[in-house]
C-alpha positions as CSV (number, residue, x, y, z in Angstrom):
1,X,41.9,-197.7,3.7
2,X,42.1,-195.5,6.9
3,X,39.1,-195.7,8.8
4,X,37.2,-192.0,9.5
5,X,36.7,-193.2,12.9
6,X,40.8,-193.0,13.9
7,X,41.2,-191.1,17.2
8,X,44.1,-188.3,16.6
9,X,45.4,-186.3,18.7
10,X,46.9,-182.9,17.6
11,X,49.4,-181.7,20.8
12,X,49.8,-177.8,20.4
13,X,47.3,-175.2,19.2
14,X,49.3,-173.1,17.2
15,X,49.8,-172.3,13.5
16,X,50.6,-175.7,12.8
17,X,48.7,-177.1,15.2
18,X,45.6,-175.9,14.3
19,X,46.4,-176.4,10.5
20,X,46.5,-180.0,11.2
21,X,43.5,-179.4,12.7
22,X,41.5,-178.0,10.0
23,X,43.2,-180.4,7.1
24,X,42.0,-183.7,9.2
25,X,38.9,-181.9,9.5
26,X,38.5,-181.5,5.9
27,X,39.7,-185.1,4.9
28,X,37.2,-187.0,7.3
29,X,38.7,-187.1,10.5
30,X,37.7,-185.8,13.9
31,X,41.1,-184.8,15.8
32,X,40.9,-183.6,19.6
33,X,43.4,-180.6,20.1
34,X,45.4,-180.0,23.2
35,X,47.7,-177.3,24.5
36,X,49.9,-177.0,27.4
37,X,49.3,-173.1,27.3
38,X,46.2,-171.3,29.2
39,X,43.6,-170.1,26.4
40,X,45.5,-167.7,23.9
41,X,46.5,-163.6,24.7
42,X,46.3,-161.3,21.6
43,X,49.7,-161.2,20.4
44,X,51.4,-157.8,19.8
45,X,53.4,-159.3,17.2
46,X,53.1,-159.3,12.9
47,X,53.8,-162.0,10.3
48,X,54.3,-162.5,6.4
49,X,53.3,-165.3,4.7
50,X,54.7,-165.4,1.4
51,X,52.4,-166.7,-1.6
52,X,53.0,-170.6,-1.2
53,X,51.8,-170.2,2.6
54,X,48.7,-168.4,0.6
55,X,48.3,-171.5,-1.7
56,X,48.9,-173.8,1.2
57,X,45.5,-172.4,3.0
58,X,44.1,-171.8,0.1
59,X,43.6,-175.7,-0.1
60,X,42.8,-175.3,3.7
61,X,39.9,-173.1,2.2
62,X,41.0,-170.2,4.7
63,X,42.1,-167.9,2.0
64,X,38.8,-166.3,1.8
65,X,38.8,-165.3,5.5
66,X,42.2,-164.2,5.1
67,X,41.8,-161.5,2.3
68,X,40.1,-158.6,4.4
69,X,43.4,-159.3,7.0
70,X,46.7,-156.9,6.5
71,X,48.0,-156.0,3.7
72,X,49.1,-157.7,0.2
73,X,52.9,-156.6,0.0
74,X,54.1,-156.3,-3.7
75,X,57.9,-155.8,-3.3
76,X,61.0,-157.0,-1.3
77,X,63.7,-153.8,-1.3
78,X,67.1,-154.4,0.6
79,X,68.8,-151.4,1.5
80,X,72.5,-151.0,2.2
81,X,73.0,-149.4,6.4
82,X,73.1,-145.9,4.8
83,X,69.0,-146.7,3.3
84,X,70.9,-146.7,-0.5
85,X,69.2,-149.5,-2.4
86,X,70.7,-152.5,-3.1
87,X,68.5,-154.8,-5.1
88,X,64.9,-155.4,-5.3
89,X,62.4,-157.9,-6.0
90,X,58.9,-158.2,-7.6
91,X,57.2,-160.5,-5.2
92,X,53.7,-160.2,-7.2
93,X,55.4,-161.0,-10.7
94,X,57.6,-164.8,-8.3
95,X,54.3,-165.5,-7.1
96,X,52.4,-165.1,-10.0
97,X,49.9,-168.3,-10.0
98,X,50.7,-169.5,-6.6
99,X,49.1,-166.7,-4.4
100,X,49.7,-163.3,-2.6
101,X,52.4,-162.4,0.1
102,X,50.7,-160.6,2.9
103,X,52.0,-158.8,6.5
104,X,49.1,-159.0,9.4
105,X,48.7,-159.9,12.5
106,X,49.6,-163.0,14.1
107,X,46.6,-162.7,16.3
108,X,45.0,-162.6,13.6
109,X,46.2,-165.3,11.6
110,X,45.5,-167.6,14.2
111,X,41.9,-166.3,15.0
112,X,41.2,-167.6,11.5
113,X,43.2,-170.9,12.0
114,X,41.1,-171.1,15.7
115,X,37.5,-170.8,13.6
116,X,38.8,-173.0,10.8
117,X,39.8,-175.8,13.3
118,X,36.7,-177.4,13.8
119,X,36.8,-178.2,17.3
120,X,37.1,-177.5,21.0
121,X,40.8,-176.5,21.7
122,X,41.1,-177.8,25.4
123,X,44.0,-175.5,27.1
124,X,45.7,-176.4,30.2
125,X,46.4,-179.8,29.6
126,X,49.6,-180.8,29.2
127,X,51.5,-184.3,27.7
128,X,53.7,-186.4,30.5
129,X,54.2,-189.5,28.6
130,X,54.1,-190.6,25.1
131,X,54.4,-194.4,24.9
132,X,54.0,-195.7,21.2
133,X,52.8,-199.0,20.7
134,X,52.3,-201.4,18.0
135,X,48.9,-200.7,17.5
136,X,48.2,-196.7,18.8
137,X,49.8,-194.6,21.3
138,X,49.4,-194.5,25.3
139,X,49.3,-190.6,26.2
140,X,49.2,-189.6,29.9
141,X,48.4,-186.1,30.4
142,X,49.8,-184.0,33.6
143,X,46.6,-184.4,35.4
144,X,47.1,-188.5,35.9
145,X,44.1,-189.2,32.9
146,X,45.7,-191.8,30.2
147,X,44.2,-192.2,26.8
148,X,44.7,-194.5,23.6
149,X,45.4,-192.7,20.3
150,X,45.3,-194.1,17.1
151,X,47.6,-191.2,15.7
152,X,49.5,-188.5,17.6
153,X,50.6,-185.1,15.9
154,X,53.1,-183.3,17.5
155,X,52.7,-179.7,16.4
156,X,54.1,-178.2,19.7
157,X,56.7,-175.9,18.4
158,X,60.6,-176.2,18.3
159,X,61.1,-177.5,21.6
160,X,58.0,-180.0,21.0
161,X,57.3,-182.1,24.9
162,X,56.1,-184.7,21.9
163,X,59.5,-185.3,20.2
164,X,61.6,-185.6,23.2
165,X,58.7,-188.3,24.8
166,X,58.2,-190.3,21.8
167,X,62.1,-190.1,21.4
168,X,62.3,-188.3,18.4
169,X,64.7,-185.9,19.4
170,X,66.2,-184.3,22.0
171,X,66.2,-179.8,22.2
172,X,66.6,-177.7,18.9
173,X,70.6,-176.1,18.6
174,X,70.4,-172.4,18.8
175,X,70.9,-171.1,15.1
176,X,73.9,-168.3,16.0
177,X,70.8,-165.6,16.1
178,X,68.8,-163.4,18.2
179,X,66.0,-161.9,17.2
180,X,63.7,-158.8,17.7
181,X,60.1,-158.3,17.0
182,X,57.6,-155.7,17.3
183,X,54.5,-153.7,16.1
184,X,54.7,-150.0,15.3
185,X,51.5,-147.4,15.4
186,X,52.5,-144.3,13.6
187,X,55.7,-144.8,12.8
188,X,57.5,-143.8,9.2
189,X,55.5,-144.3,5.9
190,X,56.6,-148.0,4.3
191,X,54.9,-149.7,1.3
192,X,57.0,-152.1,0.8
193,X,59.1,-154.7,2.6
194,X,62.2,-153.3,3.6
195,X,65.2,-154.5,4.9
196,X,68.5,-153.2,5.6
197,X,71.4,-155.0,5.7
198,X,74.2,-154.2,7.8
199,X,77.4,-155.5,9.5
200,X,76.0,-159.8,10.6
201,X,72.8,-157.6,12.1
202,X,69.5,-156.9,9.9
203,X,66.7,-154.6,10.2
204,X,63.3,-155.8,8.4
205,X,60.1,-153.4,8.1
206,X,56.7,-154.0,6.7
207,X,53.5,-153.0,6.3
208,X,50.7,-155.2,8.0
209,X,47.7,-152.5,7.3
210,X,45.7,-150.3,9.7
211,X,48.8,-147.7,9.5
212,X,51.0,-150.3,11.5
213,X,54.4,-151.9,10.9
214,X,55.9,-155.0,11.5
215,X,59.6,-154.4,12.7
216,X,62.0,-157.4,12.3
217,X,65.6,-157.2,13.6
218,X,68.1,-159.5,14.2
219,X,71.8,-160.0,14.9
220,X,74.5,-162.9,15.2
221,X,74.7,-164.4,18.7
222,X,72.9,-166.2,21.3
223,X,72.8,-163.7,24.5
224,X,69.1,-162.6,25.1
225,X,69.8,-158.8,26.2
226,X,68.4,-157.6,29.9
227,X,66.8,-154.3,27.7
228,X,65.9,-155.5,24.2
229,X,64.9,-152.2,23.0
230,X,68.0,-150.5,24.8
231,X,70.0,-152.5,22.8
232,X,68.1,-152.8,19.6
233,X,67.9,-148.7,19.4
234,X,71.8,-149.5,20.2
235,X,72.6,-151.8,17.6
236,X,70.9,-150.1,14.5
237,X,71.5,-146.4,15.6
238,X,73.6,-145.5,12.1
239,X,71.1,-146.9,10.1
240,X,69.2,-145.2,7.5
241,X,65.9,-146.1,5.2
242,X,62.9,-146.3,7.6
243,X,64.7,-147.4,10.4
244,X,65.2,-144.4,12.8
245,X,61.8,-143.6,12.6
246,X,60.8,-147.0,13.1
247,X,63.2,-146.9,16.5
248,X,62.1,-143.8,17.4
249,X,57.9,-145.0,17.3
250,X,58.9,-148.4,18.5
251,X,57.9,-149.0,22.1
252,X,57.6,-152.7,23.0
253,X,60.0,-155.6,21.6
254,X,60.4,-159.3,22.3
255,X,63.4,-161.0,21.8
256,X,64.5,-164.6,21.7
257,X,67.5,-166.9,20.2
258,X,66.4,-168.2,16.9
259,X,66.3,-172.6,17.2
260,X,67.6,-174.8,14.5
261,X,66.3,-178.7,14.1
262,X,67.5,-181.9,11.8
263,X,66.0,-184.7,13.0
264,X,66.5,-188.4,11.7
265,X,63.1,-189.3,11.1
266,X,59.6,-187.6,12.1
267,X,57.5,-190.3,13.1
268,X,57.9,-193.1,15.5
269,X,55.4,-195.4,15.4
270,X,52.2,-193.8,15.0
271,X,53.4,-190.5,16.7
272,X,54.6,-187.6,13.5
273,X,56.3,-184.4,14.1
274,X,54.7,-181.5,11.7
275,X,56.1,-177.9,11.8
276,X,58.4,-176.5,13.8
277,X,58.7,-179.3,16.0
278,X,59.7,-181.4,13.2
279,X,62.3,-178.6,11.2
280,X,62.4,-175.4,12.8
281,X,64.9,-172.8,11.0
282,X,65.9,-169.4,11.6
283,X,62.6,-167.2,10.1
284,X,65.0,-165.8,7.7
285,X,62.9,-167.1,4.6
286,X,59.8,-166.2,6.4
287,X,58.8,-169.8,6.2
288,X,57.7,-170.8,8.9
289,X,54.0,-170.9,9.2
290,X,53.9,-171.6,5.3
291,X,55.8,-175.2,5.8
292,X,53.5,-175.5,8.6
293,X,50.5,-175.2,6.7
294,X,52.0,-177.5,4.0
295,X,52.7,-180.0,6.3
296,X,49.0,-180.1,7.3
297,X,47.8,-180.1,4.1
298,X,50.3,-183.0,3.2
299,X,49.9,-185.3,6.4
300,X,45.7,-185.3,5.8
301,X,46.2,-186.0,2.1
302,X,48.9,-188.9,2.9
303,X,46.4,-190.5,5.5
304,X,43.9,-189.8,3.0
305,X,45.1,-191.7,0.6
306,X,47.0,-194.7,2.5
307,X,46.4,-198.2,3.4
308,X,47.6,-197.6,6.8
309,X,48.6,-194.8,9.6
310,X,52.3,-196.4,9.4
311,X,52.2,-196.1,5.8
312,X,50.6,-192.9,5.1
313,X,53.2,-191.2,7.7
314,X,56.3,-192.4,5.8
315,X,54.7,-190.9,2.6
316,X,54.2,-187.7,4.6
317,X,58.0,-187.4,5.2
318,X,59.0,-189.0,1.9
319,X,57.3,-185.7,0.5
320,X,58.0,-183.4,2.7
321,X,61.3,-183.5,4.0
322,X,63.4,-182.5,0.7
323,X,61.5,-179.5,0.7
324,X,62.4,-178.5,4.3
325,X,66.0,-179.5,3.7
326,X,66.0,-176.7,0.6
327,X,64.3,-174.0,2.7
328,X,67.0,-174.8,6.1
329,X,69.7,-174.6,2.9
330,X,68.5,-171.4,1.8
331,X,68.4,-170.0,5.0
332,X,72.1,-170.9,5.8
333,X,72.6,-169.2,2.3
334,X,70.6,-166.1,2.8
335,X,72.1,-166.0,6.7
336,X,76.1,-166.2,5.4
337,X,74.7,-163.6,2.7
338,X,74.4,-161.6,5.5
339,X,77.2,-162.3,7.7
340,X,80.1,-161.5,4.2
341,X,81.4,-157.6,5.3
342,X,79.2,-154.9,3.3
343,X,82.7,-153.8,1.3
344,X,82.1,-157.1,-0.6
345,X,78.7,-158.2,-0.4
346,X,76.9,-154.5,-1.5
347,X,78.4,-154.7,-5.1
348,X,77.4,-157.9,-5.7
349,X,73.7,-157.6,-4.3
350,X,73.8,-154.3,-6.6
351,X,74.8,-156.4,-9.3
352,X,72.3,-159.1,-9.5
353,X,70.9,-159.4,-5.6
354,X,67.4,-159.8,-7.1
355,X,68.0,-162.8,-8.9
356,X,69.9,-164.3,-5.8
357,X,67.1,-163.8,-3.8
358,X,64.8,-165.0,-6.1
359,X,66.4,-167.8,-6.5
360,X,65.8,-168.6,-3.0
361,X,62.2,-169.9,-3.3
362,X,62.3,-171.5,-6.5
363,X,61.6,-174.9,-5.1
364,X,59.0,-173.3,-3.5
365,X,56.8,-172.4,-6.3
366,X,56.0,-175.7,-7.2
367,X,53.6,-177.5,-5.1
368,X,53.8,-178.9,-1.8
């Protein structure tokens, strides 16, 4: 039986970060949280978290906090570059029993996560070493000060400091992708989730409530443009649905390449990768911050339940990794779905794109 008393460290204060956070919390455990970052500015940007991310903090028990938050979206329509409809799909009628998809804000998602952790988050501090041992880990932070661990979660993102010291893994591959995100006040009237697919470029829209809109674009590639919005208002110029007036509102983008992560194994020692520093994928699926969350929920239960750190962590990737192989599968399905010229791909997405789509997150249904 694992003792209560184990000292954890959780390295990285974001979604999956502070996930881990709040599942240790709730199964006994005390974990201190670092992050290299100063404390946190509001981000501009949105997020959906599809209905197993809903089930996945559900058994966080920050669903409840989470319901007054953005807005519960009902339907996925993709829309050929002229805004005809291709295909649709009743999100509330996959996600039946496993819980609601919902657009908000990702400030706001991790204001909840930031309550629900618990704890002191200390900002600032940054990891220089991680040395496992046989019996903990030796982490020395920037500032000189070495600590013993009896558990180290690295939750610090695709390019994790963590994974690289406790030789995990070197940097993620870019994933052939850049991508644009934003927040629109006042733009066009959307219900639904919207996408429209053109020529290897997509342009995503979505309702995140308070009359805003979360705007996701992206194209194949790797080169970050000097003027994202320039070249976004470029790129999807001839496309119709919501998007002109989406481009037209739009006033603020970030862009970034899209990272890409298979790793050997997640733990070494007693140091365990969770999130995207353990299997980031293009946010095609949108499943990011819901494998995150399952991770969390799955690492706590697995220590939990084990006779020992060492053994509890190979249960936690026993479990967890087929899943995150399906959803990078998916992706490179849903991403080459993408990429086939709109003369062939529209009549078959017309056809039965629905159930393709669908058939996306089937794994996903089931429990973590």
């Amino acid at each position: 039986m694992i003792q209560s008393t184990l000292r954890v460290l959780v390295v990285g204060a974001g979604i999956a970060g502070l996930a881990a956070a709040r599942a240790l919390r709730l199964a006994g455990f005390r974990p201190e949280v670092v992050e290299r970052l100063p404390a946190p500015m509001p981000s501009v940007e949105g997020i959906f978290l599809p209905g197993n991310a809903d089930r996945a903090l559900r058994h966080l028990e920050l669903d409840g906090p989470l319901r007054r938050l953005g807005q519960v979206i009902e339907r996925q329509r993709f829309l050929d570059v002229s805004g005809r409809q291709l295909c649709e799909v009743d999100l509330g009628g996959l996600w039946a029993g496993v819980g609601d998809c919902r657009a908000l804000s990702r400030s706001d998602l991790h204001e909840v996560l930031l309550d629900g952790a618990g704890g002191p988050v200390r900002h600032g501090v940054e990891v220089y070493e991680v040395r496992p041992g046989r019996y903990g880990v030796s982490v020395v932070f920037a500032d000189g000060a070495e600590e013993t661990y009896d558990l180290v979660v690295g939750a610090d993102g695709p390019r994790s400091a963590v994974r690289t010291l406790a030789a995990l893994g070197g940097p993620p591959r870019l994933a052939g992708q850049v991508a644009y995100r934003g927040v629109v006040d006042g733009g066009p009237e959307v219900r639904d989730w919207v996408a429209v697919l053109g020529q290897r470029a997509g342009f995503l829209v979505m309702p995140m409530g308070g009359g805003r809109l979360y705007c996701y674009a992206d194209e194949s590639g790797t080169e970050v443009p000097a003027d994202p919005l320039a070249r976004l208002r470029e790129l999807f110029a001839g496309y119709g649905g919501p998007v002109p007036g989406v481009l037209d509102a739009l006033r603020d983008v970030r862009v970034a390449p899209t990272d890409e992560l298979d790793l050997g194994r997640w733990s070494h020692g007693r140091v365990v990768l969770v999130g995207d520093a353990a299997h980031a994928t293009a946010p095609t699926l949108s499943q990011g911050a819901a494998m995150a969350v399952e991770d969390a929920v799955v690492l706590a239960a697995a220590l939990r339940a084990g006779e020992s750190v060492e053994e509890a962590l190979r249960a936690y990737e026993v479990r967890r990794r087929p899943r995150a192989k399906w959803v990078r599968d998916r992706t490179h399905d849903r991403d080459r779905t993408r990429n086939v010229p709109p003369a062939l791909r529209d009549p078959v997405l017309r056809g039965r794109g629905g159930r393709i789509f669908q058939q996306h997150y089937r794994l996903l249904l089931e429990p973590a």
